[in-house]
Residue frames relative to the residue before (quaternion, step in Angstrom):
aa qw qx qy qz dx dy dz
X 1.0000 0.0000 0.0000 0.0000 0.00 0.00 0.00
X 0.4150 -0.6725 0.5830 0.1885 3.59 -1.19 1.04
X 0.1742 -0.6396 0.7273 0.1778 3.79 -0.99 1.19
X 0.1048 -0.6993 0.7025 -0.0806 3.09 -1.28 1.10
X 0.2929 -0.7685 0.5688 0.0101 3.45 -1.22 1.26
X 0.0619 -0.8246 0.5491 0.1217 3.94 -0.47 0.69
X 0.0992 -0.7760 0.6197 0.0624 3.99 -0.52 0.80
X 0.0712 -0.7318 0.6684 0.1128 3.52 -0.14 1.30
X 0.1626 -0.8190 0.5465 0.0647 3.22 -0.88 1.16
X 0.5854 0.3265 -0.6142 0.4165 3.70 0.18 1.68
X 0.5436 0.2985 -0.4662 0.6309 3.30 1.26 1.29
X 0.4338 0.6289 -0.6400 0.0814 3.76 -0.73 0.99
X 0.3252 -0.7012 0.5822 0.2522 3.45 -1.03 0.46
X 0.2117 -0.7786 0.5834 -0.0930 3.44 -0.20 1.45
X 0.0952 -0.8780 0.4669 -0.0451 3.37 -1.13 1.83
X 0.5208 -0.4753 0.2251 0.6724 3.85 -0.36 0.45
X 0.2267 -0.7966 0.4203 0.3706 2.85 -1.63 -0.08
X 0.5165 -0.7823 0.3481 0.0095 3.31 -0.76 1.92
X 0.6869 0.6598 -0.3046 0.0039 3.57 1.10 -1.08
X 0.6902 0.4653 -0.2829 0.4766 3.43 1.48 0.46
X 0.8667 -0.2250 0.1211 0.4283 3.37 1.21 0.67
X 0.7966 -0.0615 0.1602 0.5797 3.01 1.04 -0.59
X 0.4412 -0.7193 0.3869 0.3719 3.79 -0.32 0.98
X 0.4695 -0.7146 0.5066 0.1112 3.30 -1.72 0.94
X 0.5375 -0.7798 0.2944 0.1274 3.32 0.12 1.30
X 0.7502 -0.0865 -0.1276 0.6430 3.80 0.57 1.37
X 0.6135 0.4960 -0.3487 0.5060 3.31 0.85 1.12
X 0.2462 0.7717 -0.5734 0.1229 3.61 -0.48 0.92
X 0.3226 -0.8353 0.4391 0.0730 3.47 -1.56 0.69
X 0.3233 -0.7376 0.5242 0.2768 3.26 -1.36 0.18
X 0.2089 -0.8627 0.3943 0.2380 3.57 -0.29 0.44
X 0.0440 -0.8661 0.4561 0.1997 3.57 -0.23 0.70
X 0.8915 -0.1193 -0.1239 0.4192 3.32 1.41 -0.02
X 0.0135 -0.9546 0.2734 -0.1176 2.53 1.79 0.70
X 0.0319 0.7197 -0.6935 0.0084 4.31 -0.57 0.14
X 0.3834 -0.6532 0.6520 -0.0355 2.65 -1.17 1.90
X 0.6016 0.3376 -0.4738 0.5474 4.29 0.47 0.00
X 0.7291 0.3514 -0.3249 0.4892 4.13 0.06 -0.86
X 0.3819 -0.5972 0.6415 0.2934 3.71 0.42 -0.54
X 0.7342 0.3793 -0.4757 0.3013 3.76 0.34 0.07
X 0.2723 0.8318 -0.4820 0.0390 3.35 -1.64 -0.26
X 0.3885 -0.6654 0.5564 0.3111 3.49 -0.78 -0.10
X 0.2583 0.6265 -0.7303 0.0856 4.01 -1.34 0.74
X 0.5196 -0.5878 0.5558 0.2749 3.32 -1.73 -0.16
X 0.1994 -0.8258 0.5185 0.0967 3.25 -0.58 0.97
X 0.0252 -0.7746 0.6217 0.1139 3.99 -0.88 0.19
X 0.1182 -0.7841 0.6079 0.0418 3.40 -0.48 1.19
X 0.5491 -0.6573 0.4593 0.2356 3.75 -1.48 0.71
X 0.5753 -0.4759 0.4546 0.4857 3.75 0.06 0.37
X 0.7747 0.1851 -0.0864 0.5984 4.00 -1.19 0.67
X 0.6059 0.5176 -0.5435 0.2640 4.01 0.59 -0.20
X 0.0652 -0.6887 0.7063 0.1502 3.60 -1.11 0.77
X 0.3255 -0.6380 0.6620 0.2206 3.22 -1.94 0.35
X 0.9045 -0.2228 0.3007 0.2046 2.92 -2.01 0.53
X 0.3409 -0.5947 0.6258 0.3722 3.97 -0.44 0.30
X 0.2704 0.6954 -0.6491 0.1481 4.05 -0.86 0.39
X 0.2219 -0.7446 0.6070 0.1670 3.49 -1.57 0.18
X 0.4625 -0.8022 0.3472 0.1487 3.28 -1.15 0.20
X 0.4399 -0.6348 0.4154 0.4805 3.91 -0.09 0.07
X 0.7975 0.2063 -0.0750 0.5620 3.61 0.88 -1.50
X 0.6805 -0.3531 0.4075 0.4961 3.25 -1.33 -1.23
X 0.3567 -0.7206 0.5937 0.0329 3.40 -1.61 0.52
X 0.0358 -0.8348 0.5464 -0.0564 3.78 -0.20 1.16
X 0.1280 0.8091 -0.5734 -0.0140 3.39 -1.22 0.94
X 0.6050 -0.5393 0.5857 0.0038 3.05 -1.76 1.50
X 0.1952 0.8317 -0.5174 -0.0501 3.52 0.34 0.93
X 0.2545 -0.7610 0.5176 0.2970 4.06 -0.31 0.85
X 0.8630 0.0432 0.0299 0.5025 3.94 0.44 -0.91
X 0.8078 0.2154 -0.2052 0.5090 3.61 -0.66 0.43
X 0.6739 -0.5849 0.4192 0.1674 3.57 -1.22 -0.08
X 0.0572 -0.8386 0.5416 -0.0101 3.80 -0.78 0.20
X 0.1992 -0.7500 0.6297 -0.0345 3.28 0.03 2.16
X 0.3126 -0.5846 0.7466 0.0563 3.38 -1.42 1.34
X 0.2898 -0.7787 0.5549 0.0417 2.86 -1.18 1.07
């Protein structure tokens, strides 16, 4: 049998977002599966206009789903 997860998304509960230590100012998440020991996962992020994150790297790749506004890679 297939476990299957549903995220109705005009109900999420959306938390700072915390995952490097300390919470990132205008930026907060939903987690849909997210593992905090592997670092991987899938969640929804919402970011405040002008919010920047942390310098960090990654193990794999990283994919975003942008719904409204824009994301300048630095």
């Amino acid at each position: 049998m297939t476990k299957r997860k549903i995220t109705d998304t005009l109900n999420l509960k959306f938390e700072p977002f915390d995952r490097y230590g300390s919470v990132t100012p205008g930026m907060s998440w939903h987690n849909i599966s997210f593992n905090k020991e592997s670092g991987y996962g899938t969640y929804i992020s919402k970011l405040n206009p002008g919010t920047k994150t942390i310098p960090h790297t990654h193990l794999g790749f990283e994919e975003f789903l942008i719904l409204e506004g824009e994301l300048k890679l630095l």
